[in-house]
Backbone as a ProteinNet text record, in pm:
[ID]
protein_1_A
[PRIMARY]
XXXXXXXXXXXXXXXXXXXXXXXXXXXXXXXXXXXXXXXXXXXXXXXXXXXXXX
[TERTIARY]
11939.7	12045.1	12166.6	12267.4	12309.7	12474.3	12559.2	12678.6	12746.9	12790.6	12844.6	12749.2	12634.7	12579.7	12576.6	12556.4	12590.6	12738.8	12827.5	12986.5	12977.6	12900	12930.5	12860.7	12741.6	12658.2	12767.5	12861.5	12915.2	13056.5	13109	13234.6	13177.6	13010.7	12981.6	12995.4	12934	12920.2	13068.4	13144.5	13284.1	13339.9	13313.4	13397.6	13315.5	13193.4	13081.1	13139.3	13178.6	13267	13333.2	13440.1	13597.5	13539.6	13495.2	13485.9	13461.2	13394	13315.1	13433.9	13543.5	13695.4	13777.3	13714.3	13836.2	13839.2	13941.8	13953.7	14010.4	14051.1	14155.5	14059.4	14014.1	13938.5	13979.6	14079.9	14154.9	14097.3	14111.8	14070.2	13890.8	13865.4	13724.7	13688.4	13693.1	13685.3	13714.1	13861.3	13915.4	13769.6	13719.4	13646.1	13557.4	13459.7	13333.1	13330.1	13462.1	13489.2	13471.4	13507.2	13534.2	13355.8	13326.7	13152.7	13103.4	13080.1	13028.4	13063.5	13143.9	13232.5	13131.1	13149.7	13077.3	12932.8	12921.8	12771.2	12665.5	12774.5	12758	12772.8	12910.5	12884.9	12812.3	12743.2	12584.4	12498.7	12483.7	12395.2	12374.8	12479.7	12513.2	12448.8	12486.6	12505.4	12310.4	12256.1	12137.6	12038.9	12079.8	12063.8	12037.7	12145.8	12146.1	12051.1	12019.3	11933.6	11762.4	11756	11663.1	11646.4	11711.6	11730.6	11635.4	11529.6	11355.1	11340.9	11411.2	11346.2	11452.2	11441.7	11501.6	11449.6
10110.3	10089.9	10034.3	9915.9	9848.7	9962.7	9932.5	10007.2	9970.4	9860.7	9843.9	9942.9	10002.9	10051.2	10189.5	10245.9	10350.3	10426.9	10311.7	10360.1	10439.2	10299.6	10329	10441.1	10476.9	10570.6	10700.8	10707.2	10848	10817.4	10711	10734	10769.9	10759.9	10811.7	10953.6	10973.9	11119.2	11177.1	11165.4	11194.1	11202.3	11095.1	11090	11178	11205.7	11314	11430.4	11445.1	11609.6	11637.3	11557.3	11554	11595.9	11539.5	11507	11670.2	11760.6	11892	11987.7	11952.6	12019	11943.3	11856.2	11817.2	11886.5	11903.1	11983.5	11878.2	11846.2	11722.9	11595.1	11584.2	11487.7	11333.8	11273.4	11186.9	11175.9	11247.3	11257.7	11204.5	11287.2	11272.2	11167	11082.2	10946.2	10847.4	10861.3	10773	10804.2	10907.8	10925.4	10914.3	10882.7	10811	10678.5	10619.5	10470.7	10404.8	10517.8	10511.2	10533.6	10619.3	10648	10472.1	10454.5	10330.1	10208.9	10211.9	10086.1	10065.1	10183	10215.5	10205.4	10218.9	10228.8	10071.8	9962.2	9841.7	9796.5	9829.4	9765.9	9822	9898.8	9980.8	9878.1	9847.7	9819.7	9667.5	9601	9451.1	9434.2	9525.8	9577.3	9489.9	9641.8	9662.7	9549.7	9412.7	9321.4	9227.9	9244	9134.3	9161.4	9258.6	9278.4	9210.2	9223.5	9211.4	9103.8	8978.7	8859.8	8814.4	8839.2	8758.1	8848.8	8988.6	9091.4	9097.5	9011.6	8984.6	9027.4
4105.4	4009.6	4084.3	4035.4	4118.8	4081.6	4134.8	4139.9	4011.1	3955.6	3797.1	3729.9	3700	3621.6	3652.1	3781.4	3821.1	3773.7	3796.3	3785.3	3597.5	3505.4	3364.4	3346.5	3393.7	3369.3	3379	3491.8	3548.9	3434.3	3413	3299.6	3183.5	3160.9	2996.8	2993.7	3091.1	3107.6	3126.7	3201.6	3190.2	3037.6	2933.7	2873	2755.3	2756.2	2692	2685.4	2885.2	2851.3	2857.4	2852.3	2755.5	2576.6	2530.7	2411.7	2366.7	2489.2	2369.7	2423.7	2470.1	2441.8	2359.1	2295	2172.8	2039.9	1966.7	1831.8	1732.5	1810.7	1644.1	1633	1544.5	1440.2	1473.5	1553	1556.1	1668.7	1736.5	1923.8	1901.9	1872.9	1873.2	1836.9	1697.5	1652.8	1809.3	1835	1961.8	2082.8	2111.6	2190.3	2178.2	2026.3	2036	2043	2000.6	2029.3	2184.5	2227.4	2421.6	2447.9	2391.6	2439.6	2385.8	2302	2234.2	2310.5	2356.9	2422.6	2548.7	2647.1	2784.6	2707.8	2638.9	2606.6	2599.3	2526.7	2525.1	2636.9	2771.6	2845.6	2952.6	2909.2	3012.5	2996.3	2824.9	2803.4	2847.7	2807.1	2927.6	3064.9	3117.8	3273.9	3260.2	3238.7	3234.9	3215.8	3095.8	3043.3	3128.3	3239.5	3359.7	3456.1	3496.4	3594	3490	3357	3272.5	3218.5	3212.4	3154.9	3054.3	3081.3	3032	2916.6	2896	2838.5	2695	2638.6	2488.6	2366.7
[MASK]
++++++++++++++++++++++++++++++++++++++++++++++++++++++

């Protein structure tokens, strides 16, 4: 696993367990936006090493 993908892998998870100490409804929304975001650009990441695999 090359290091861009490594890095997103460890901010998802970071921002996973932030999220199961949030209480306000506002927060949480903002913080699945942040999961989703890292999630696309995992999924990018991943894409490149995969090119052929469409």
């Amino acid at each position: 696993m090359c290091k861009i993908c490594e890095d997103l892998r460890w901010q998802i998870a970071a921002v996973r367990a932030l999220s199961t100490e949030l209480t306000d409804p506002s927060s949480i929304v903002l913080n699945k936006a942040d999961i989703k975001a890292l999630e696309e650009n995992l999924t990018k990441a991943i894409a490149n090493h995969y090119p052929d695999a469409k």
